[in-house]
ZASE-8268 format. One record per residue (C-alpha): residue in one letter; residue number from 1; x, y, z. Coordinates in Angstrom, 1 decimal, decimal comma, always signed. Last residue first. Example, Ala and Ser with C-alpha at 12.3 -4.5 7.8 and 13.67 -1.06 7.14 Angstrom:
BEGIN
s|2|+13,7|-1,1|+7,1 .
a|1|+12,3|-4,5|+7,8 .
This chain:
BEGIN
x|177|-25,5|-1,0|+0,7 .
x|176|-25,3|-1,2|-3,0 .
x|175|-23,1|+0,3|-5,0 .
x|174|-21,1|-2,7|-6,2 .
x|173|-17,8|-3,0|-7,2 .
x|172|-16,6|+0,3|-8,6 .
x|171|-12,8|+0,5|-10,3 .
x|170|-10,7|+2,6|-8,7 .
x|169|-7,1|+0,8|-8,8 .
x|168|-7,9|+0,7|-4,7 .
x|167|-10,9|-0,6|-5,0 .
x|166|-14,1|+1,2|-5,0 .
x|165|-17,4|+0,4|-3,0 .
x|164|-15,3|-1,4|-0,5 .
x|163|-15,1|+1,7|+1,3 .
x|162|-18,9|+2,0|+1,6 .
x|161|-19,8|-1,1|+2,6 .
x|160|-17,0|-0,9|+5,8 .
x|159|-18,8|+2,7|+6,2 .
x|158|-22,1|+1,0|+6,8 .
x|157|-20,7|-1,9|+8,9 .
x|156|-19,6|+0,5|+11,3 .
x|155|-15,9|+1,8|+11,0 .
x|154|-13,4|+1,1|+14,1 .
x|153|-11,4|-1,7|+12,7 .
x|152|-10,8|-4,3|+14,8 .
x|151|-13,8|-3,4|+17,7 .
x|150|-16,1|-2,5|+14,8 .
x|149|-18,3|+0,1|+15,1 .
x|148|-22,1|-0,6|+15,3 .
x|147|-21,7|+1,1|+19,1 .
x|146|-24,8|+0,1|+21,2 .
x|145|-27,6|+2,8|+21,5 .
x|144|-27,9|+3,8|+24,7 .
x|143|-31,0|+3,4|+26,7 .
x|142|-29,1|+2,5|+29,8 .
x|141|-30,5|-1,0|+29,2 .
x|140|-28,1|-1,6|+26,4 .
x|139|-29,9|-2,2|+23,3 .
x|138|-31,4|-5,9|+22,8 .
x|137|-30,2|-9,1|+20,8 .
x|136|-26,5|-8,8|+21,7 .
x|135|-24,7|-10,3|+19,2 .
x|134|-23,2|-14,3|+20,4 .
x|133|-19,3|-15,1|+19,7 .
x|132|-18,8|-17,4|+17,9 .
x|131|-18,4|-16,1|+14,2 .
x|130|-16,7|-13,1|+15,2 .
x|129|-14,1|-15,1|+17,9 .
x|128|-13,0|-17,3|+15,2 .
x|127|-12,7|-14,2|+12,7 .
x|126|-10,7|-12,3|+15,4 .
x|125|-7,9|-15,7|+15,9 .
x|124|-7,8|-15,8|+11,9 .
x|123|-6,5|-12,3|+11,8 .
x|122|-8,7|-9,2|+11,1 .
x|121|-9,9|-7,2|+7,7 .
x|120|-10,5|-10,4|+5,7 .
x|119|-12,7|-8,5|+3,1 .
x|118|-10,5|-9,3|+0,5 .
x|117|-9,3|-6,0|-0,7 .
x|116|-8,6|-6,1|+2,9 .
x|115|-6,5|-9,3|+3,1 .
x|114|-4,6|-7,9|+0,1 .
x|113|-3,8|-4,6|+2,2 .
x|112|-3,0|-6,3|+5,4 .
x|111|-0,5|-9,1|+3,3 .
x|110|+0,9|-6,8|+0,7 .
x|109|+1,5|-4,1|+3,3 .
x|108|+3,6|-7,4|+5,5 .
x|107|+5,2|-8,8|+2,2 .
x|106|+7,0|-5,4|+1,8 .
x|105|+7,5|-4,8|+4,8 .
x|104|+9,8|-8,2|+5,6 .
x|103|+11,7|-7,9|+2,1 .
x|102|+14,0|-5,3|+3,9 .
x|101|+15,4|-9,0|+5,5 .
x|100|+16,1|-10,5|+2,6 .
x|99|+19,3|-8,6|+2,4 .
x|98|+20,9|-10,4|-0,3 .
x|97|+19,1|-8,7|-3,2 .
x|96|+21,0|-5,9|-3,0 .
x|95|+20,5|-3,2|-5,9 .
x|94|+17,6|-4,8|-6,7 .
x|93|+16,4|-5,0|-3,0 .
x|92|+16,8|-1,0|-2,8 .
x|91|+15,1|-0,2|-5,9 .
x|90|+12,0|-2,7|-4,2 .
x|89|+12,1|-0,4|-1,2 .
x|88|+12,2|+2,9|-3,0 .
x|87|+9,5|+1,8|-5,5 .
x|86|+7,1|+0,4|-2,1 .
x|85|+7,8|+4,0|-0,5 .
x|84|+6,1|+5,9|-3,5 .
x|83|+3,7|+2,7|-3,1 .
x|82|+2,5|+4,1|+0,6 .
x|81|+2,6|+7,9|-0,4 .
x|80|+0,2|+7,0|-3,3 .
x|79|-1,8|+5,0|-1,1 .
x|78|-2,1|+7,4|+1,3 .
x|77|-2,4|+10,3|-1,1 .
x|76|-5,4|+8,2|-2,8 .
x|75|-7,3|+7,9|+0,7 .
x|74|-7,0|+11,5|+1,5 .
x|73|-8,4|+12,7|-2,2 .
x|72|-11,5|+9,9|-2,1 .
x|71|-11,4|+7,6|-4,8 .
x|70|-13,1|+8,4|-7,8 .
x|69|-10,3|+8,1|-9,7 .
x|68|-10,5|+10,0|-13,0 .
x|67|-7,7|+12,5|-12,7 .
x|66|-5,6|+9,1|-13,3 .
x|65|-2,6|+9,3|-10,3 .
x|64|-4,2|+6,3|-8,6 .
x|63|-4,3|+4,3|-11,7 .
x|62|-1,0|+4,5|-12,0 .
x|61|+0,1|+3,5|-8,8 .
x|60|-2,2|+0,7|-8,6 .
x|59|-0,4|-0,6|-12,1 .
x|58|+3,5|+0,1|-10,4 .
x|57|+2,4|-1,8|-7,2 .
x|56|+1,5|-4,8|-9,2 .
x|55|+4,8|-4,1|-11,2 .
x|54|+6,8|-3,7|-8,0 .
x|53|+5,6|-6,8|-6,6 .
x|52|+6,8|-8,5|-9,7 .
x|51|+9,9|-7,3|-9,7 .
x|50|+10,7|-8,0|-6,2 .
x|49|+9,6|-11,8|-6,6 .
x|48|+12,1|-12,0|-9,7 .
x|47|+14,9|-10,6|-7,6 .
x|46|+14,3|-12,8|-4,7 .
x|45|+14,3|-16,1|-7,3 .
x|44|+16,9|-14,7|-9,3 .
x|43|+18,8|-14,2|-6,4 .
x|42|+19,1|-17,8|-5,2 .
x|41|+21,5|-17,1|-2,1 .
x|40|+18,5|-15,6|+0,2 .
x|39|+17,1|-18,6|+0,4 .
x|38|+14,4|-18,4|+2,5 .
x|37|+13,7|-15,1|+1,1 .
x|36|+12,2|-16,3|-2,2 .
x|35|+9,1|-18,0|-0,6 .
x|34|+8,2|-15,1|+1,7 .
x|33|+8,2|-13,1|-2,1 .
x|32|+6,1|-15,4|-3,7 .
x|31|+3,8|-15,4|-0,9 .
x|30|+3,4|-11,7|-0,7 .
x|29|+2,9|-11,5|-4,6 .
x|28|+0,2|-14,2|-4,1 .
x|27|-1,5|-11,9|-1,4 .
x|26|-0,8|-9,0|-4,0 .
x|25|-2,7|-10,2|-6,7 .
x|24|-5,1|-11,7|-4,7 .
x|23|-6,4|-8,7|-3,2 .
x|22|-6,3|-6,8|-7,0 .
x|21|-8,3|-10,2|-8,8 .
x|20|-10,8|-9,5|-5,1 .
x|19|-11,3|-5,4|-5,7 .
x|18|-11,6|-6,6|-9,6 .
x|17|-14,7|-8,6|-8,7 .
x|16|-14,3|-12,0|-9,8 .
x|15|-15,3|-13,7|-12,7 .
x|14|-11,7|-14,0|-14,6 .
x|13|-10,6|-15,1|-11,0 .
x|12|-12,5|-17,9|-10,4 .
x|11|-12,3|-19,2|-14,1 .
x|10|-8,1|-18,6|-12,5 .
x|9|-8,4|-20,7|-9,7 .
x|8|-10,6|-23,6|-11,8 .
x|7|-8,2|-24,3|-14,0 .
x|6|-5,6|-23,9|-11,5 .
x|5|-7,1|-26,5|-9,4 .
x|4|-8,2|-28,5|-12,6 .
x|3|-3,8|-28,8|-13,8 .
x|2|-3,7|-29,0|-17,2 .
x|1|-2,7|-32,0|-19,2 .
């Protein structure tokens, strides 16, 4: 007998933009891996979480280093740089899966870089005070314009559209505004 949740978790997934199936992918490698460090004495578990964090970070590498990834040169370093430090992490855990406590990071990057795959860019405390809070219906008196930038982020809502254009294995979304 199968499980309908799951059934319908991954039909949710197979028709799901690949920026979300990469968010997810890392969120649920994140929550595999705050699982395993509560017991730091089942290895297997901590190792096995490791491993798979380091594959997901392995295929986003790879796809970052293709000459045909239209992301942007700056943003690809970062994430380049940031996964370079993910493979010295993880080597470190294998070598010592005791210390739980270098899995901290790890989980942390998974979580803020899942989240924004996501399009969950603040915490749930921001998001409450987003959909609550009034927008001001007129420009400021002063006849300035009032800043479109985001107070959590700091892009406007046009460059937040335009950074989710690609996801981070380079694949396009949408291209529409």
């Amino acid at each position: 007998m199968t499980n309908p949740y799951a059934t319908q978790q991954r039909a949710s997934l197979e028709n799901a933009p690949a920026q979300h199936a990469e968010g997810w992918a890392l969120i649920e490698a994140a929550r595999r891996m705050d699982a395993a460090r509560v017991d730091p004495e089942d290895t297997d578990t901590v190792l096995t979480s490791i491993r798979l964090n380091w594959r997901i970070w392995t295929i986003i590498q790879a796809a970052l280093v293709d000459p045909d990834c239209p992301l942007p040169k700056q943003i690809r370093e970062n994430l380049i740089n940031l996964s370079n430090f993910i493979d010295k992490r993880s080597a470190q855990m294998i070598a010592n899966p005791k210390s739980v406590e270098k899995m901290d990071v790890l989980i942390n990057i998974n979580r803020q870089i899942g989240a924004g795959l996501l399009g969950n860019t603040g915490d749930e405390n921001d998001n409450a005070q987003q959909t609550t809070a009034p927008a001001p219906a007129e420009p400021a008196a002063s006849g300035e314009q009032p800043s479109s930038k985001s107070a959590t982020t700091g892009y406007s809502n046009q460059e937040k559209q335009q950074s989710s254009i690609n996801t981070p294995l380079g694949r396009s979304t949408s291209t529409e505004a």
